[in-house]
PyMOL CGO cylinders between C-alpha atoms (Angstrom):
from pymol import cmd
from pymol.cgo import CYLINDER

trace = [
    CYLINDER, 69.06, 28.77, -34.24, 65.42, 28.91, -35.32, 0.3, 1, 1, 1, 1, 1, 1,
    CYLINDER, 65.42, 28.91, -35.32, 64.49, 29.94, -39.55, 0.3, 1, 1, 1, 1, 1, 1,
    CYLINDER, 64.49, 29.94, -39.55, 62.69, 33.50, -39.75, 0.3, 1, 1, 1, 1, 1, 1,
    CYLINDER, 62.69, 33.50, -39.75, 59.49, 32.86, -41.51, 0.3, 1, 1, 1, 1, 1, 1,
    CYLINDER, 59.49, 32.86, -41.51, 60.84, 34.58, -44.53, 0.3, 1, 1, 1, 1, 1, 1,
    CYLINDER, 60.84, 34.58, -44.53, 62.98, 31.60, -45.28, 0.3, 1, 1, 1, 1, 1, 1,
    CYLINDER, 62.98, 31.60, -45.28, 60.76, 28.86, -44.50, 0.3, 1, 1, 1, 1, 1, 1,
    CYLINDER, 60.76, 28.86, -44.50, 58.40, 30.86, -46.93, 0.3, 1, 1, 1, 1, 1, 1,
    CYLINDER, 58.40, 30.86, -46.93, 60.85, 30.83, -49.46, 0.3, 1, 1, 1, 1, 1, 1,
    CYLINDER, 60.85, 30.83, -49.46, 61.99, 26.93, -48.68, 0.3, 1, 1, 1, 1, 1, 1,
    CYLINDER, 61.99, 26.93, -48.68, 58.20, 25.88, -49.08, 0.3, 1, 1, 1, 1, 1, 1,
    CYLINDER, 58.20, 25.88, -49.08, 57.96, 28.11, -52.46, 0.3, 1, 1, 1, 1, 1, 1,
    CYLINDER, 57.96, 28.11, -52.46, 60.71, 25.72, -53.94, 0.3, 1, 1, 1, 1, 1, 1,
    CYLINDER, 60.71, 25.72, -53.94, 59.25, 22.83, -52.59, 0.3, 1, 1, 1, 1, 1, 1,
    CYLINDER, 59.25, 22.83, -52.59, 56.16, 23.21, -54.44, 0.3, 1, 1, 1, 1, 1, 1,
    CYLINDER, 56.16, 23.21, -54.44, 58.04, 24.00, -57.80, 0.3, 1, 1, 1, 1, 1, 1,
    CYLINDER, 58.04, 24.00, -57.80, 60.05, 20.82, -57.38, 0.3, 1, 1, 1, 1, 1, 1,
    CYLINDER, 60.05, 20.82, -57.38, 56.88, 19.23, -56.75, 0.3, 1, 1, 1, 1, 1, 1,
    CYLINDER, 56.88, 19.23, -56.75, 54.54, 20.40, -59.59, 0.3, 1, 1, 1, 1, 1, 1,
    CYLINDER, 54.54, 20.40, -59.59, 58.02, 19.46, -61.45, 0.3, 1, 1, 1, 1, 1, 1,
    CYLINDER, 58.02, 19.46, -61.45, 57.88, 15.84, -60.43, 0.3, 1, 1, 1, 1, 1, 1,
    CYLINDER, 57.88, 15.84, -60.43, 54.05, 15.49, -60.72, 0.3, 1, 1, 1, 1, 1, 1,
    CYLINDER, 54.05, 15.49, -60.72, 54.38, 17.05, -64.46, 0.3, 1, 1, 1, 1, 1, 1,
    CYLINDER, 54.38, 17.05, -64.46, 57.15, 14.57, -64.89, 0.3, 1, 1, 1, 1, 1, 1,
    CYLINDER, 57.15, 14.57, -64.89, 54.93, 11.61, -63.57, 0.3, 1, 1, 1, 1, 1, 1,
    CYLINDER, 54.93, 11.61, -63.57, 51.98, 12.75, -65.77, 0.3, 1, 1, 1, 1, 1, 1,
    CYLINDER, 51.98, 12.75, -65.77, 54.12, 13.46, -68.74, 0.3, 1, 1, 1, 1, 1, 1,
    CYLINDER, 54.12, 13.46, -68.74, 55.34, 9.51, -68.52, 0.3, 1, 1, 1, 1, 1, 1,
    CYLINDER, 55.34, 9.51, -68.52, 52.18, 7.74, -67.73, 0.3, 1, 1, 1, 1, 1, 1,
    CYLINDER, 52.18, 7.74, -67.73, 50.47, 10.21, -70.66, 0.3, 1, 1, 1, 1, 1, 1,
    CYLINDER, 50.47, 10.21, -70.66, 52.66, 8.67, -73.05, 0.3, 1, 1, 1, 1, 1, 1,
    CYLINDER, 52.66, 8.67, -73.05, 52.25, 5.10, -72.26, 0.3, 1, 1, 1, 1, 1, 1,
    CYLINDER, 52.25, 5.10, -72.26, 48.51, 5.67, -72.15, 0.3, 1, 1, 1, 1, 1, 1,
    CYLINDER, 48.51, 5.67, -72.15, 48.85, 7.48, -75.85, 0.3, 1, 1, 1, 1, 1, 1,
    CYLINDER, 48.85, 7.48, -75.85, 51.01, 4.00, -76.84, 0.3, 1, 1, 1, 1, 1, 1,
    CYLINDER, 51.01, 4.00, -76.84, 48.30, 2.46, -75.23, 0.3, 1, 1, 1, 1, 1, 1,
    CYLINDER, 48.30, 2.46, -75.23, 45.59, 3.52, -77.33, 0.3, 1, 1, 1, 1, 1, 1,
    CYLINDER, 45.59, 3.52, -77.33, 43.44, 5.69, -74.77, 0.3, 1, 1, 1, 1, 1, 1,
    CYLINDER, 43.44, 5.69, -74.77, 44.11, 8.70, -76.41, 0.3, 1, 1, 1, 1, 1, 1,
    CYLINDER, 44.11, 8.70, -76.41, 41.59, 7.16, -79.30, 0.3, 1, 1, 1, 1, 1, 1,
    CYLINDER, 41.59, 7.16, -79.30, 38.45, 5.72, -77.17, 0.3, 1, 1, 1, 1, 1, 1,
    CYLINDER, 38.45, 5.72, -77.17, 35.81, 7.89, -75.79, 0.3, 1, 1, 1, 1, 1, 1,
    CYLINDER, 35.81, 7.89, -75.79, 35.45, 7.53, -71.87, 0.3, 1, 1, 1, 1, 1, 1,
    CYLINDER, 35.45, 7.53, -71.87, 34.35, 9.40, -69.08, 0.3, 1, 1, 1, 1, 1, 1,
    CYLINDER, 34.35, 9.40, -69.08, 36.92, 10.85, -67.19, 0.3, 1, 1, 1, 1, 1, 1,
    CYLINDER, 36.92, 10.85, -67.19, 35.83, 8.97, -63.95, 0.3, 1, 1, 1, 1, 1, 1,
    CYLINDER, 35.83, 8.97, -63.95, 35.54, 5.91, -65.61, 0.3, 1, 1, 1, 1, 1, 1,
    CYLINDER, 35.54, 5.91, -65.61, 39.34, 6.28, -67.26, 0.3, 1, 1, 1, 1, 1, 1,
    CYLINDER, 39.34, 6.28, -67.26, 40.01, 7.24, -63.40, 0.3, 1, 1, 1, 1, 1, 1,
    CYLINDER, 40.01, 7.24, -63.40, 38.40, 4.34, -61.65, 0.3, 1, 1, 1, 1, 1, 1,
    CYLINDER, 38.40, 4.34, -61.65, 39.87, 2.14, -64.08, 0.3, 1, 1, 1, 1, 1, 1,
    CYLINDER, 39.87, 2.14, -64.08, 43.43, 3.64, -63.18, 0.3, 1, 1, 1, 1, 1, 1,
    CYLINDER, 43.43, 3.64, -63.18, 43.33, 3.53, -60.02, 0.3, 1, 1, 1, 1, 1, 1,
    CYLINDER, 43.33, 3.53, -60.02, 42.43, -0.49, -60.43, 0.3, 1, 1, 1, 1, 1, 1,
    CYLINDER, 42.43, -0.49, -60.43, 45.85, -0.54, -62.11, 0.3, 1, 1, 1, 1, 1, 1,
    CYLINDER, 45.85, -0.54, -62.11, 47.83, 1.09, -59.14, 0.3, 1, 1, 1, 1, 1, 1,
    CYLINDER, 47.83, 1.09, -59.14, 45.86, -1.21, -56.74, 0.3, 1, 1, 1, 1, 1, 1,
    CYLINDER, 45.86, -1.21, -56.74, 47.01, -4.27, -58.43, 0.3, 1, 1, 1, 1, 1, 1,
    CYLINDER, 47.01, -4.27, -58.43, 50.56, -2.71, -58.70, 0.3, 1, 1, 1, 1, 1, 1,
    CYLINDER, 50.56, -2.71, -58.70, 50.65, -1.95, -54.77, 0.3, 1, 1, 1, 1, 1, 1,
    CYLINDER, 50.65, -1.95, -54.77, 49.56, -5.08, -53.95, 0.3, 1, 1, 1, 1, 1, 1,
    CYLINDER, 49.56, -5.08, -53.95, 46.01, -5.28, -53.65, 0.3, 1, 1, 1, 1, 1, 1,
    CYLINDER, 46.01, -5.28, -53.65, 45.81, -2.05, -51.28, 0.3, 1, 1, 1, 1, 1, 1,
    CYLINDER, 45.81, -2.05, -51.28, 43.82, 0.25, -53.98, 0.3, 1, 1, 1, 1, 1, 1,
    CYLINDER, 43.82, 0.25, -53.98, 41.67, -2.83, -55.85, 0.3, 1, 1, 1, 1, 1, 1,
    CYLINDER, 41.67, -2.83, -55.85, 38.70, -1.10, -54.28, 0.3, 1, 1, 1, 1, 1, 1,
    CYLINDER, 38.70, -1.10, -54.28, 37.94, 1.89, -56.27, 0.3, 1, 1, 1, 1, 1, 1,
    CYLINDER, 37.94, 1.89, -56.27, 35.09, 4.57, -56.66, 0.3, 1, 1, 1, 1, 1, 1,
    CYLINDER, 35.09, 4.57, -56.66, 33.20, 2.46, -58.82, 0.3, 1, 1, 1, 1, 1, 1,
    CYLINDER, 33.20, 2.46, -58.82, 32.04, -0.46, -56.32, 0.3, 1, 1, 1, 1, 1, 1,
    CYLINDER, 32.04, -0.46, -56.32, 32.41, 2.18, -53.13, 0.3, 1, 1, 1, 1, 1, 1,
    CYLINDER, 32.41, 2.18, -53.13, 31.04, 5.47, -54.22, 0.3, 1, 1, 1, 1, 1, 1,
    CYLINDER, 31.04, 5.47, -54.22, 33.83, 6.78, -52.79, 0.3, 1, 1, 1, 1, 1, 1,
    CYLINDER, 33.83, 6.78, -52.79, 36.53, 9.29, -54.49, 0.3, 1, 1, 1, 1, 1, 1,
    CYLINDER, 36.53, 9.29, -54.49, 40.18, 7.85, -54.41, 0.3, 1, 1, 1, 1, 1, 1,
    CYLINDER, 40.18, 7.85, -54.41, 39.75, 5.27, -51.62, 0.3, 1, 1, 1, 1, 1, 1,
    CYLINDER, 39.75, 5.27, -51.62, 42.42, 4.95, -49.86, 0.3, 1, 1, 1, 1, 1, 1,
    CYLINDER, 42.42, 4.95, -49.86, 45.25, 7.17, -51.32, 0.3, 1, 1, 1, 1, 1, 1,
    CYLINDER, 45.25, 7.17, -51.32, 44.65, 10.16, -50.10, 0.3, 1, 1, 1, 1, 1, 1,
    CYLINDER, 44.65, 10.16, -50.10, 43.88, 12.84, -53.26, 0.3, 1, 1, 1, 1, 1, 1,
    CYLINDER, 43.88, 12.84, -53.26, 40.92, 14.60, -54.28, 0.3, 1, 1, 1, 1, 1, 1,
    CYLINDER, 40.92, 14.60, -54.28, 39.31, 13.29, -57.61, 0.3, 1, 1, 1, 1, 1, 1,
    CYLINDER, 39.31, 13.29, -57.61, 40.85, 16.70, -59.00, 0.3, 1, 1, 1, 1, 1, 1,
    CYLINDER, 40.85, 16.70, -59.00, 44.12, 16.39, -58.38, 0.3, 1, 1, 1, 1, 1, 1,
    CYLINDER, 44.12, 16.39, -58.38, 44.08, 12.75, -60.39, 0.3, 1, 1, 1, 1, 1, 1,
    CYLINDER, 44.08, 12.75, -60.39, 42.22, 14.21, -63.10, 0.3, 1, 1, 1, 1, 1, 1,
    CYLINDER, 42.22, 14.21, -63.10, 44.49, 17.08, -63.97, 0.3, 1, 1, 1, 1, 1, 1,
    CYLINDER, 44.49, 17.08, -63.97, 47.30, 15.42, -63.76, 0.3, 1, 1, 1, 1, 1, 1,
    CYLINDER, 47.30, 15.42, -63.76, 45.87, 12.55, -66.42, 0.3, 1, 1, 1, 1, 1, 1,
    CYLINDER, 45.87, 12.55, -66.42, 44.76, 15.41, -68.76, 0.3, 1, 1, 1, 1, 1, 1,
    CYLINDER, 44.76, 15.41, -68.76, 48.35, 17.48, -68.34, 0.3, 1, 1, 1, 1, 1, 1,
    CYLINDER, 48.35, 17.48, -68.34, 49.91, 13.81, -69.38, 0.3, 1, 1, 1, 1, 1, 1,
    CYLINDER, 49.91, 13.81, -69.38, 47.98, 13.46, -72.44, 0.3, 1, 1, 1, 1, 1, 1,
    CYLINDER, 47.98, 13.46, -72.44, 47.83, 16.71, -73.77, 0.3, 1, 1, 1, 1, 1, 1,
    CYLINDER, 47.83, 16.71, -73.77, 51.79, 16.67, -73.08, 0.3, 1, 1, 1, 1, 1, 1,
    CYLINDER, 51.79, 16.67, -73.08, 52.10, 13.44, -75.06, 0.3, 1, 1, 1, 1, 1, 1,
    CYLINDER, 52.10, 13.44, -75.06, 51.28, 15.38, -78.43, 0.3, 1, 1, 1, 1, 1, 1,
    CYLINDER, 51.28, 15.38, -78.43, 48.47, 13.85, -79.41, 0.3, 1, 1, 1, 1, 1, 1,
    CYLINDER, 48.47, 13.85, -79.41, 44.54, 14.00, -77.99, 0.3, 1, 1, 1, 1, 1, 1,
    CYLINDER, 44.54, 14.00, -77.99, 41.18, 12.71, -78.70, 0.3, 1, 1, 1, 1, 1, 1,
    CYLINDER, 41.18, 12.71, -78.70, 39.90, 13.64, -82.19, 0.3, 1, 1, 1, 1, 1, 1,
]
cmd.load_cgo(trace, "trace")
């Protein structure tokens, strides 16, 4: 028996809370060891904190992201999110770690 619409409405609501739960989890975590880290103290653009993060995930997946923005011109090569959705997610993490840029 097919779903109504009403309940795959309702199943994709909760889907997207558990989601912005686990992406607030992620950015929460990788706030913090950016605070420990120091970032919280240097002054950077945002896209050049971003290019330089997505560096880091390249070399962590195994060379698939070491071309970034910064030598193509290109937003998030590769992984398949729009420069916003990084970028909110980074500031959520910090501002969630307790402690920002004075």
């Amino acid at each position: 028996m097919k779903k109504p619409s009403s309940k795959i409405r309702e199943e994709i609501v909760r889907l997207q809370e558990q989601l912005k739960a686990a992406e607030t989890r992620e950015a929460e975590r990788i706030g913090r060891i950016a605070l420990k880290a120091g970032l919280g103290e240097i002054e950077i653009e945002e896209a050049a904190l971003q290019a330089a993060f997505e560096d880091i995930a390249g070399r962590f997946r195994g060379g698939q992201g070491a071309t970034t923005r910064a030598t193509t011109g290109k937003k998030n090569v590769g992984d398949g999110r729009t420069g916003g959705d990084t970028s909110a997610t980074l500031a959520t993490g910090s501002n969630a770690g307790g402690a920002g840029e004075a």
